[in-house]
C-alpha positions in Angstrom: 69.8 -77.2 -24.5 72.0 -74.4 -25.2 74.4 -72.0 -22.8 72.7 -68.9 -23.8 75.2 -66.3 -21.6 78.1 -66.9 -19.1 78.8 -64.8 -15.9 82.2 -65.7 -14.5 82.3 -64.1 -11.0 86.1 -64.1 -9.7 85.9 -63.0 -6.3 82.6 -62.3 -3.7 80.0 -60.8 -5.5 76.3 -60.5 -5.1 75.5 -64.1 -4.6 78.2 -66.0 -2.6 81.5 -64.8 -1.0 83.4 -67.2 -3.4 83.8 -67.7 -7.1 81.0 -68.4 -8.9 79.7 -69.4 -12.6 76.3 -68.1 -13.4 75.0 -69.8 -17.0 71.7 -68.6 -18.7 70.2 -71.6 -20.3 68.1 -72.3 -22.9 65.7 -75.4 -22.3 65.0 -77.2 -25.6 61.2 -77.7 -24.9 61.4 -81.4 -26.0 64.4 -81.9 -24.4 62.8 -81.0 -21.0 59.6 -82.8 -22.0 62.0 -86.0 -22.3 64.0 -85.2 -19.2 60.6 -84.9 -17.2 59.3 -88.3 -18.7 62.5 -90.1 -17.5 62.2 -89.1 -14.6 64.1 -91.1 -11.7 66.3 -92.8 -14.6 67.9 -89.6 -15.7 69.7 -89.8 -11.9 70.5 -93.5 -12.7 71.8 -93.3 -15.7 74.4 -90.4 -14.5 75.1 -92.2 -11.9 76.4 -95.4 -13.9 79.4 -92.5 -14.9 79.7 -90.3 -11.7 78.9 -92.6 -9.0 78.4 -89.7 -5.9 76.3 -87.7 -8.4 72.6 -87.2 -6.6 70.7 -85.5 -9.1 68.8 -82.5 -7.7 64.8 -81.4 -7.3 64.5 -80.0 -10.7 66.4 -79.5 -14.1 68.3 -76.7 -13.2 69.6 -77.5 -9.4 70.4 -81.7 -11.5 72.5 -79.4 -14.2 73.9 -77.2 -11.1 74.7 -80.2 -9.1 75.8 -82.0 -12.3 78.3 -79.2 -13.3 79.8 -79.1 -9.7 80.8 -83.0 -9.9 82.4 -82.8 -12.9 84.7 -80.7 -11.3 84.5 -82.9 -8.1 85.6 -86.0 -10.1 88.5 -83.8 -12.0 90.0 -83.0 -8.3 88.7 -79.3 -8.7 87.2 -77.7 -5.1 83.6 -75.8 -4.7 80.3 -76.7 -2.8 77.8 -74.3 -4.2 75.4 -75.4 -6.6 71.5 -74.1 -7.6 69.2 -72.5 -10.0 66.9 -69.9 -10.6 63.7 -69.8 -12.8 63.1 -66.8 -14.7 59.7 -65.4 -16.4 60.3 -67.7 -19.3 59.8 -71.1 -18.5 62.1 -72.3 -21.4 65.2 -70.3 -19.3 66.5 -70.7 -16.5 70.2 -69.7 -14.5 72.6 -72.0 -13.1 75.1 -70.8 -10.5 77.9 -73.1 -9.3 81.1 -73.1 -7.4 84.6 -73.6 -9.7 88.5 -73.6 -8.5 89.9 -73.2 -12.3 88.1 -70.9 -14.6 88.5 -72.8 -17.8 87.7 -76.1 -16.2 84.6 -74.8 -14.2 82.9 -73.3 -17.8 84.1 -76.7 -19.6 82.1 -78.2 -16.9 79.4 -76.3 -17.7 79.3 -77.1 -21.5 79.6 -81.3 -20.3 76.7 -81.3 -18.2 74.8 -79.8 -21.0 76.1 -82.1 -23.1 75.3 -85.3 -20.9 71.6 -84.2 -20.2 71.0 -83.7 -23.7 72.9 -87.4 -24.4 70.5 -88.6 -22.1 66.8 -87.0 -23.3 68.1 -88.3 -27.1 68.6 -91.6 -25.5 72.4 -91.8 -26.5 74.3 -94.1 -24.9 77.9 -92.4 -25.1 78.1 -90.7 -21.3 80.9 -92.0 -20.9 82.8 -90.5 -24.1 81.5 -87.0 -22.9 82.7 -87.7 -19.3 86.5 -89.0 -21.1 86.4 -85.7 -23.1 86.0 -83.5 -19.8 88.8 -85.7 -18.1 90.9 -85.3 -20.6 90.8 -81.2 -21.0 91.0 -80.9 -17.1 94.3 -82.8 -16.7 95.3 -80.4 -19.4 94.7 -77.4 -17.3 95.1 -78.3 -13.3 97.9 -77.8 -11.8 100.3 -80.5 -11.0 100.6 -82.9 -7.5 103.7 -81.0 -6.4 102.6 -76.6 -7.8 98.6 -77.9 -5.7 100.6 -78.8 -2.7 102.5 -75.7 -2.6 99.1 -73.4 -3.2 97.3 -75.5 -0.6 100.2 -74.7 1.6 99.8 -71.3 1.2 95.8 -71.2 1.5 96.9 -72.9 5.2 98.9 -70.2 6.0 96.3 -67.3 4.7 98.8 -66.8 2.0 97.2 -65.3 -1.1 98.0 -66.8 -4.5 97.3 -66.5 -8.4 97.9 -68.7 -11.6 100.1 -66.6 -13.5 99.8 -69.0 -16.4 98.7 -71.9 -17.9 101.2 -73.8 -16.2 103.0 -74.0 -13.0 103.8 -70.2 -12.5 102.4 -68.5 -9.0 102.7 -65.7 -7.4 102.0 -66.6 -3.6 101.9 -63.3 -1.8 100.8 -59.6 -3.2 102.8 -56.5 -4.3 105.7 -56.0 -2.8 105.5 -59.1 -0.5 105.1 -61.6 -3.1 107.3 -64.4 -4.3 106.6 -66.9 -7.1 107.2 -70.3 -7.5 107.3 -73.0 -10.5 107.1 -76.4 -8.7 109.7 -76.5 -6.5 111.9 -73.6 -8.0 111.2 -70.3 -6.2 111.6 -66.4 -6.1 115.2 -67.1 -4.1 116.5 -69.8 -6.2 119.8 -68.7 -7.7 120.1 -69.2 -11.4 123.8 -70.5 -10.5 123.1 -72.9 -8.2 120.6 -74.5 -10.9 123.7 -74.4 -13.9 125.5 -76.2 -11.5 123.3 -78.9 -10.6 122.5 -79.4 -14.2 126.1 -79.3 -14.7 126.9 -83.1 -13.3 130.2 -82.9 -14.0 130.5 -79.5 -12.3 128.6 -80.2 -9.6 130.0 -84.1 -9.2 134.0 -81.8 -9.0 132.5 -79.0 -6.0 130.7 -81.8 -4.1 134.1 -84.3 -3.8 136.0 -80.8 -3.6 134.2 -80.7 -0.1 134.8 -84.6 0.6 131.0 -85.6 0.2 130.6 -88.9 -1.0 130.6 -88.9 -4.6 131.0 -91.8 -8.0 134.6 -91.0 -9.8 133.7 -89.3 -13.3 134.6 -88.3 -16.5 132.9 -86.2 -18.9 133.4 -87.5 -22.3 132.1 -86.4 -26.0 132.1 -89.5 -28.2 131.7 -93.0 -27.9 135.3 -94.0 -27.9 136.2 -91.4 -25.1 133.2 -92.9 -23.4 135.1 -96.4 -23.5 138.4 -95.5 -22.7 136.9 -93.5 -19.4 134.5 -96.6 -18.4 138.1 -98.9 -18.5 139.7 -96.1 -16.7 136.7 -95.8 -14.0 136.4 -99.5 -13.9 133.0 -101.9 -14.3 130.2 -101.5 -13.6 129.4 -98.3 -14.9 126.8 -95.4 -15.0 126.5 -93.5 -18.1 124.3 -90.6 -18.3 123.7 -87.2 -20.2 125.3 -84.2 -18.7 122.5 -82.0 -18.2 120.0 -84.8 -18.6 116.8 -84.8 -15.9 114.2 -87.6 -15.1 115.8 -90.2 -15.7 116.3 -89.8 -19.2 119.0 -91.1 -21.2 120.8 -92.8 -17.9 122.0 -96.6 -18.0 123.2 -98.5 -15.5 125.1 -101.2 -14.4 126.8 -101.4 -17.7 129.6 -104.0 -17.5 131.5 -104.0 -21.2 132.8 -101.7 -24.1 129.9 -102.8 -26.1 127.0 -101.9 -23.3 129.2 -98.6 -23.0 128.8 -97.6 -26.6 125.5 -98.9 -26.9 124.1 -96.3 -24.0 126.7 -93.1 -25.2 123.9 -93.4 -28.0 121.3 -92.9 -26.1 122.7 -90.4 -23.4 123.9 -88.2 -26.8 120.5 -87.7 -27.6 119.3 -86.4 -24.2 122.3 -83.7 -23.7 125.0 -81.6 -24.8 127.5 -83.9 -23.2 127.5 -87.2 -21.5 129.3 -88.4 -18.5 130.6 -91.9 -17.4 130.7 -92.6 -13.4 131.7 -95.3 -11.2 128.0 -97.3 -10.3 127.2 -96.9 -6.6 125.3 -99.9 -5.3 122.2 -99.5 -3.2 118.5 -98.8 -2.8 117.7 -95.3 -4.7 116.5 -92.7 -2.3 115.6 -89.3 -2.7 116.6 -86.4 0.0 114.8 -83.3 0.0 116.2 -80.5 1.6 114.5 -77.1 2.3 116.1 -73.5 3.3 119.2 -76.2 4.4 117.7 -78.5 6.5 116.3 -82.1 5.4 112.3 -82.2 5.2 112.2 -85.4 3.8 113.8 -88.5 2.5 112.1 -91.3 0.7 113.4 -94.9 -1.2 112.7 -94.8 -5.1 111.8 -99.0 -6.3 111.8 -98.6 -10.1 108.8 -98.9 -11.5 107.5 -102.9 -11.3 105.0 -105.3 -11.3 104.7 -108.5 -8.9 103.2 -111.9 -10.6 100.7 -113.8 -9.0 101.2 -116.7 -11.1 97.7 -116.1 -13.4 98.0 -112.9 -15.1 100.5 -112.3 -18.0 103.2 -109.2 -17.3 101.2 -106.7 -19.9 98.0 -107.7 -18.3 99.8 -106.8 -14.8 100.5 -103.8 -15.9 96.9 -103.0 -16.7 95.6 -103.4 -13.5 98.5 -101.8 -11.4 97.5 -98.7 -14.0 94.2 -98.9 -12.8 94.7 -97.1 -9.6 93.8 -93.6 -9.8 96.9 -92.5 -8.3 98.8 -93.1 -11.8 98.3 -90.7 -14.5 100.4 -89.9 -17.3 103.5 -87.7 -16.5 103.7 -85.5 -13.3 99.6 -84.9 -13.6 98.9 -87.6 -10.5 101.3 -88.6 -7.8 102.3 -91.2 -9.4 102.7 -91.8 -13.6 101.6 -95.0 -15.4 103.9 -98.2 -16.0 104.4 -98.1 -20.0 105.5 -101.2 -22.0 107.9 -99.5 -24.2 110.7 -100.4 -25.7 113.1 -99.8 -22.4 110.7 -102.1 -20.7 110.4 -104.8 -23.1 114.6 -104.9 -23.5 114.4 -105.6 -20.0 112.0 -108.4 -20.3 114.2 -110.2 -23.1 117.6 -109.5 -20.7 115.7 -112.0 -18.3 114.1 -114.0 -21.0 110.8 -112.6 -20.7 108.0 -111.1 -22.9 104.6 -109.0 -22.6 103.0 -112.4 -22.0 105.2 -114.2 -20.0 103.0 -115.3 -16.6 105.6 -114.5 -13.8 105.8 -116.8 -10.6 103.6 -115.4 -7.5 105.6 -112.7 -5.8 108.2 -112.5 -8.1 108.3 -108.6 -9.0 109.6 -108.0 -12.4 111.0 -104.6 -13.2 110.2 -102.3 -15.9 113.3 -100.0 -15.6 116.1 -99.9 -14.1 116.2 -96.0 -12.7 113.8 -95.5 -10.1 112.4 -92.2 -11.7 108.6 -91.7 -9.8 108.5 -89.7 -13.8 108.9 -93.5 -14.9 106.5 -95.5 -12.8 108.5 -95.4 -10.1 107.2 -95.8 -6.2 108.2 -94.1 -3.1 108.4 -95.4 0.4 108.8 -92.9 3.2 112.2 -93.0 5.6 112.4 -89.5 6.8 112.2 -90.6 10.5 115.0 -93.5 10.3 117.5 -91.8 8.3 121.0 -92.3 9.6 122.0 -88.6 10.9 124.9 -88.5 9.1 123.5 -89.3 6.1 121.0 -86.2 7.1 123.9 -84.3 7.6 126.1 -85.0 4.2 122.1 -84.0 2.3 122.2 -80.9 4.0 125.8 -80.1 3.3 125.6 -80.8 -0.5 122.7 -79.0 -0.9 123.7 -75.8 0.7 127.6 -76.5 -0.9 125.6 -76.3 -4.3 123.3 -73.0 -3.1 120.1 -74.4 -3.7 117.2 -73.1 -1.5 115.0 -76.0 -2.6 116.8 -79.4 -3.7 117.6 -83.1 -3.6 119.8 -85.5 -3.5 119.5 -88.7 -5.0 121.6 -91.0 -2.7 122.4 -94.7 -3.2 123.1 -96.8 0.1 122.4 -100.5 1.2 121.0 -99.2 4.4 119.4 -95.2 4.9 119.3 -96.0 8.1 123.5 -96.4 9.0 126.1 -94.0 7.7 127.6 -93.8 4.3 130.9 -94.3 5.9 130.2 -97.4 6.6 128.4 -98.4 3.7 130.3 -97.4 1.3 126.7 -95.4 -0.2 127.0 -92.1 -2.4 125.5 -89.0 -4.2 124.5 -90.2 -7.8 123.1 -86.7 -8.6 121.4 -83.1 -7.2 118.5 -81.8 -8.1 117.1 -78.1 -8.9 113.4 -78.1 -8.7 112.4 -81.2 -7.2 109.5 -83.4 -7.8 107.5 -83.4 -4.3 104.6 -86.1 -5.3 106.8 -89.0 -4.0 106.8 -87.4 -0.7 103.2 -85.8 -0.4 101.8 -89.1 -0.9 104.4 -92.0 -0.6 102.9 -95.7 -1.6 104.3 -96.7 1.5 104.8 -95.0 4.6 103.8 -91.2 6.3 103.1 -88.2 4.1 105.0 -84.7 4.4 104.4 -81.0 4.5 107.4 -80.7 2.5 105.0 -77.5 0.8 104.5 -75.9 3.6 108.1 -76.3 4.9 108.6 -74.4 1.3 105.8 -71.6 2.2 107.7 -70.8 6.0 111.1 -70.5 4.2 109.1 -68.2 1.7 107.6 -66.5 4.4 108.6 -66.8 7.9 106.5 -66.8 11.1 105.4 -62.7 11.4 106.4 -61.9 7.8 104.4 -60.1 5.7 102.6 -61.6 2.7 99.0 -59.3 1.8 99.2 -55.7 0.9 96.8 -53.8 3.0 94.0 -53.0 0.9 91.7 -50.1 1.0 88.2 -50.6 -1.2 85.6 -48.1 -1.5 82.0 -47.8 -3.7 79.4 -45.6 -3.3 77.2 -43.7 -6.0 79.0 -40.5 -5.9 82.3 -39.4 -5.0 84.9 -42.7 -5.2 87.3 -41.2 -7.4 87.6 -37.8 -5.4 87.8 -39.9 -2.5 90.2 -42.8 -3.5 92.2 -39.8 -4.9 92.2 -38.1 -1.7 93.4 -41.3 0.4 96.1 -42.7 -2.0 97.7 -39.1 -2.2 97.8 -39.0 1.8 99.1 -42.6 1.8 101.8 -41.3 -0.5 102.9 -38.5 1.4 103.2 -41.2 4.4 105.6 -42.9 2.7 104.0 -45.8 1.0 104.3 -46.9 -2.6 100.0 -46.9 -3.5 98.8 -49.0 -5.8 95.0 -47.2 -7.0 92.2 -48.2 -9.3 90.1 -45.1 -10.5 87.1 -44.7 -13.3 89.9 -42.9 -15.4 93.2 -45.2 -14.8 95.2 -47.7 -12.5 98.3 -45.7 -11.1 101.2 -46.6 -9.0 102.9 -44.9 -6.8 101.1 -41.8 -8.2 102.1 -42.6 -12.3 99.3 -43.6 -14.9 100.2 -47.3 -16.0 96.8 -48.0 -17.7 94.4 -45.6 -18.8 90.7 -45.9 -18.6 87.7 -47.1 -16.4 89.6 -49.4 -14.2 87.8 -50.2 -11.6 86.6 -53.9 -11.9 88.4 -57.3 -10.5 91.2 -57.2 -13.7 92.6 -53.4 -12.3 92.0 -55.0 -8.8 94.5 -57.8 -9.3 97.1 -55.8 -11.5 97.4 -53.7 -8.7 98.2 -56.5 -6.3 100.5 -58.4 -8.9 102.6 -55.2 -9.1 106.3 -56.1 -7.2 106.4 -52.5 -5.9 103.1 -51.8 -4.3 103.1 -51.9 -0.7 99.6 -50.7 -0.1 96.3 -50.4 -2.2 93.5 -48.3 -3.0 91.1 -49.7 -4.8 87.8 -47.8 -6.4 85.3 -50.6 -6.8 82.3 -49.4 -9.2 78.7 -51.0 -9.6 79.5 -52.4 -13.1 82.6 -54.7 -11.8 80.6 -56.1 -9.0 77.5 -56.8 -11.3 79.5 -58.4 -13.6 82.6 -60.0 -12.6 83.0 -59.8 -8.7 85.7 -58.3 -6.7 89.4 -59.0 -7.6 90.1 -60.0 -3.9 88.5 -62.2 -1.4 88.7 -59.2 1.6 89.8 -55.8 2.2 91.4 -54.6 5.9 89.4 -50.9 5.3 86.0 -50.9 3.1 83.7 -47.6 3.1 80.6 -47.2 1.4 80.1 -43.5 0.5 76.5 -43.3 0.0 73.7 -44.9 -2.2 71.3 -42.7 -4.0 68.9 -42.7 -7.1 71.7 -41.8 -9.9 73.0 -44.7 -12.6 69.7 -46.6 -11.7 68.6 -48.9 -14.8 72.2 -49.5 -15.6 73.7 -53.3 -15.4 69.9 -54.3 -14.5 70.6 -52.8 -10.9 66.7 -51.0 -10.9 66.0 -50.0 -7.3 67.8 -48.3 -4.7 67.5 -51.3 -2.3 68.9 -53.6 -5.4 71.9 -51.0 -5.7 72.3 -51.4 -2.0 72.5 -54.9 -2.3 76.0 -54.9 -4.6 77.2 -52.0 -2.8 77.0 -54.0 0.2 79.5 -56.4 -1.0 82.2 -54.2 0.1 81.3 -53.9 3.7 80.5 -57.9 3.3 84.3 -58.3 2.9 85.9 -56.5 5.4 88.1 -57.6 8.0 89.3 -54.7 10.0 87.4 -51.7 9.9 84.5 -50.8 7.7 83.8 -47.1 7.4 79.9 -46.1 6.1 77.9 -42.7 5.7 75.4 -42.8 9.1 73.7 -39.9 7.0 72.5 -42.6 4.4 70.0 -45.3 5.4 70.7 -47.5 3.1 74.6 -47.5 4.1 74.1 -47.8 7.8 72.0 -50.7 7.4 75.3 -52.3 6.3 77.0 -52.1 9.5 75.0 -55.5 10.5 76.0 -57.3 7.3 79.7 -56.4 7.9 82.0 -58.9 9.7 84.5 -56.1 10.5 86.1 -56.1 13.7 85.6 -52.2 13.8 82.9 -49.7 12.4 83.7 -46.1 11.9 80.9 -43.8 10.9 80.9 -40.6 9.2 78.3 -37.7 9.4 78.1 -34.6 8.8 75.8 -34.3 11.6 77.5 -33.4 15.0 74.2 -34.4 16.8 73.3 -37.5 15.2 72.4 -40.2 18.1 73.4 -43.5 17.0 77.5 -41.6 16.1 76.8 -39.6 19.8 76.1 -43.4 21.2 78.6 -45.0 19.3 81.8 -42.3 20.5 80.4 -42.5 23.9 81.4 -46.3 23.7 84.6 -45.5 23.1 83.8 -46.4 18.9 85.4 -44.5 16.3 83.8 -41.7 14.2 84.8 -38.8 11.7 82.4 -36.0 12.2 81.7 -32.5 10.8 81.7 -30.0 13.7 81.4 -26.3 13.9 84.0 -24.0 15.3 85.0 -20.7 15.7 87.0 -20.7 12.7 83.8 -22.5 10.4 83.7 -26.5 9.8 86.1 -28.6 11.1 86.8 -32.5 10.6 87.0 -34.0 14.1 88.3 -38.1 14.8 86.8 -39.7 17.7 88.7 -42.9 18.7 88.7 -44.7 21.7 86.9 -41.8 23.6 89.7 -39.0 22.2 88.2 -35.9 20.6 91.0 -35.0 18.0 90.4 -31.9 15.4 92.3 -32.9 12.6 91.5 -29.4 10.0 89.2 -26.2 9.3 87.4 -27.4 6.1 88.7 -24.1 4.4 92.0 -25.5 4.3 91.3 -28.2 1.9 91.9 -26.9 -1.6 89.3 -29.4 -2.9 86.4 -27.9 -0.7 86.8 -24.2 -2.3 86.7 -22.9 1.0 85.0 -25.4 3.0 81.9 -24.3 0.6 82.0 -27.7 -2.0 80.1 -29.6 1.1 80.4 -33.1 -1.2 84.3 -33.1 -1.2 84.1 -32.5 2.2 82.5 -35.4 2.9 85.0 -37.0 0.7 87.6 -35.7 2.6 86.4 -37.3 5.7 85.7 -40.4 4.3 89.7 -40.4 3.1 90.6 -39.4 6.6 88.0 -42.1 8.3 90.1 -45.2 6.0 93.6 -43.6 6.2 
């Protein structure tokens, strides 16, 4: 069976307010005459790979359903699955939910691919499911970037990818920040030098009389020694600029074990530093907009005998839970039997298949990196409060808005003062896996406690945004509104059929009124309000470019541009148009002169409907004023046509329809309608 076209919808559309993938596919005629012959076993057999997979009613709803748990099993989000049967019985259509583009269409191509496996009788599923695995962890976004964007989807915060890796915007125009793990907008580029200057940051910390290891920065291997018998054994030595663990060695206690490790730290940076070793459980303190959010105790990463299994055989089954991945794409990363690892077997006399006494836990590393294979175990409520207090100080001393400090003390839960514990290093752009989802102990919203520094309780994050379609008139209209915007002040962002302009200057030429001119207009950093024209063809075939808009109007819906986009009646016109009023959360503004667009008004979830007629004695407006509603309406006065506002039982004449240049004297009667429709959303 082949994918014989791809819809990618990016917003609401015309068949579900979320993102959607519609495929057209082509049925091999055999290949369904296998399929049908299997029967019941094409759901067992899927099932022996994806475990939850239920296979639907017919072929297309068991692809649908079978594209959507791809995604399921990759950790993507999305609930809508079904088909559609066309004329031809050899095609069909596929719709189904996705959270990454790239992922959802890859999904798409698998479930093809394992269906067709199956009606050849092939027995590789489980190579096809590897392959999709393999390509998602690729593409998805990291533990700690998915807790931040789920922080933000809590809060109503709006947020795009901005690449392939951890770059997001969280917010719109003028509002918006980004973020790249735990690095933000508001992170000074001075502060990070200087925590990635250890030497540096090691001189401003004991400046302030924060516990820190005495130091040395040294650039070859003899300086390395004569600053170890300076310092005094056991030592630390480490790159300069060095991060996750790489390069650092610990504990070292002669010349030899000193020269040995400048080796390796020389590789890792552009200088390497000797310290004093601080004794004492690792643990990491994470502080946010200067207060602690979190501390957790690092145990390098280990395995525990049980007297029968061999230490690599150990290590295969503590990589078997699906918490471990490789690198930072799973809260935890995978225990490897590397060289580092296996030195630390032969120090204690060990090898890869040495059987290790029940309960004895034999270490891999001696850093207690989570990047390594590292565990976590949560202690943010029995911190010692002056240990609390000397995390905040150093962060806020080194003018981080987001950092950590790895701290080394016997005891979290008394003072370094009487402990004798101390600040090994500071971090810029923390890892947050370890305290999302601890192996031991409570987890923490240390994303949202990023999002509320980002964005306080009653700041602003969305752009008001202002969508119209219709069949005739949008770009007079959307002219008319963004130029009045303008002239109130307000830096407008607007889509048109001709360009996308902001604040009144042509950035991109052309018919711009799909979901890509939607979101360039929110992604603009000066735009504090948008207008967005929002044509047939961008709806048909993409969606919107937003999930809702505060003020949507739908103009009008008449017989012109039928037959175009397959959009072949008026009622089938109406149906896309509608998506506009379908989306609005404050106040949707529709043509009561127009049945199809007043049939909208019970489709909309807007809190507020405000018609517009040219008709002073149309009932349903008459009824609607008289309930204290809002309404724009053409009335005649002694002067000619006049626009008049009704709100909240107020009769207010806003102008003589002579007076707008674009009317040629009141007498163009479609650009007055346009002009109340610009006064109804503004």
């Amino acid at each position: 069976m082949n994918i014989d076209s791809t819809s990618v919808y990016v917003g609401p559309n015309v068949h579900a307010k979320e993102p959607l993938i519609r495929l057209g596919i082509d049925i091999k005629p055999a290949y369904a005459a296998r399929l049908a012959e299997l029967d019941g076993e094409v759901g067992e057999r899927l099932r022996k790979v994806l475990p939850e997979f239920r296979a639907g009613g017919d072929l297309g709803e068991t692809l649908a359903g079978l594209a959507l748990e791809l995604q399921r099993v990759a950790g993507q989000r999305g609930d809508l699955a079904w088909s559609e049967k066309t004329d031809d019985p050899d095609f069909l259509r596929v719709f189904y939910s996705f959270d990454s583009e790239d992922i959802g269409l890859e999904a798409g191509e698998v479930a093809c691919d394992l269906l067709a496996a199956i009606a050849k009788d092939e027995d590789d599923l489980d190579e096809h499911l590897d392959r999709f695995l393999r390509y998602a962890d690729k593409r998805t976004l990291g533990p700690s970037a998915l807790e931040l964007v789920r922080a933000a989807e809590a809060r109503d915060i709006p947020w795009s990818r901005l690449n392939d890796a951890s770059l997001i915007q969280v917010g719109q125009g003028k509002y918006q920040q980004r973020i790249e793990a735990a690095l933000t907008s508001r992170t000074p580029h001075i502060a990070v030098e200087i925590a990635s200057d250890k030497n540096m940051c090691n001189q401003l910390l004991s400046d302030l009389g924060l516990p820190v290891p005495k130091q040395r920065l040294v650039y070859d291997a003899d300086e390395a020694v004569s600053a170890a018998n300076r310092i005094g054994y056991p030592v630390v030595v480490k790159p300069l600029d060095g991060n996750h663990g790489r390069g650092v060695t610990v504990n070292i206690l002669d010349e030899a074990g000193v020269e040995a490790a400048f080796a390796v730290a020389d590789q890792e940076g552009s200088a390497v530093v000797v310290e004093s070793m601080i004794t004492g459980d690792d643990h990491r303190l994470l502080v946010v907009n200067g207060e602690l959010v979190a501390a957790a105790r690092r145990v390098p990463g280990h395995v525990k005998g049980d007297g029968q299994h061999t230490i690599a055989e150990l290590i295969e089954i503590v990589n078997r839970d699906p918490r471990r991945g490789v690198g930072h794409e799973n809260v935890l990363t995978r225990l490897e039997l590397d060289a580092q690892a296996l030195r630390l077997l032969e120090e204690r006399g060990y090898t890869a298949e040495t059987v290790s006494p029940e309960g004895q836990e034999v270490y891999l590393r001696k850093t207690a990196n989570i990047s390594t294979g590292g565990t976590a175990v949560d202690c943010t409520d029995t911190i010692h409060p002056d240990n609390k207090l000397m995390a905040e100080r150093a962060i806020r001393a080194i003018g981080l808005d987001v950092g950590a400090v790895d701290f080394l003390t016997s005891d979290i839960t008394r003072s370094y003062r009487e402990t004798g514990g101390g600040i090994c290093e500071i971090n810029a752009g923390p890892g947050l896996r370890m305290h999302i989802a601890p192996s031991e102990g409570k987890p923490r919203d240390v994303g949202g406690a990023i999002m509320d520094m980002l964005f306080p309780a009653g700041s602003q994050s969305r752009v008001p945004i202002a969508a119209l379609t219709g069949t005739n008139g949008k770009t007079t209209c959307a002219r008319m509104l963004a130029h009045i915007l303008k002239m109130a002040g307000h830096v407008v962002g607007q889509t048109s059929t001709d360009a996308v302009y902001i604040d009144g200057n042509v950035t991109v030429k052309g018919d711009m009124t799909g979901p890509v001119s939607a979101r360039m207009v929110l992604r603009d950093p000066s735009v504090d309000i948008a207008v967005l024209e929002t044509a047939r063809g961008g709806i048909v075939r993409s969606g919107l470019g937003y999930n809702f808009c505060d003020v949507g109007a739908v103009l009008n819906v008449t017989s012109d541009h039928l037959g175009l986009g397959g959009v072949d009646t008026l009622d089938g016109l109406a149906r896309v148009k509608r998506v506009i009023a379908e989306v609005t959360r404050g106040t949707v503004v529709l043509n009561a002169d127009n049945e199809y667009t007043l049939k909208m008004a019970s489709h909309s979830p807007a809190k507020h409907i405000l018609y517009v007629t040219r008709n002073p004695e149309h009932e349903l407006v008459r009824e609607h004023i008289r309930l204290g509603k809002r309404a724009v309406v053409l009335e005649q006065g002694i002067n000619g046509d006049q626009i008049v506002i009704y709100d909240k039982g107020t009769q207010i004449p806003l102008i003589w329809t002579h007076l707008i240049p674009a009317t040629l004297e009141g007498k163009a009667l479609h650009n007055v309608e346009n002009a109340m429709f610009a006064t109804a959303m503004a």
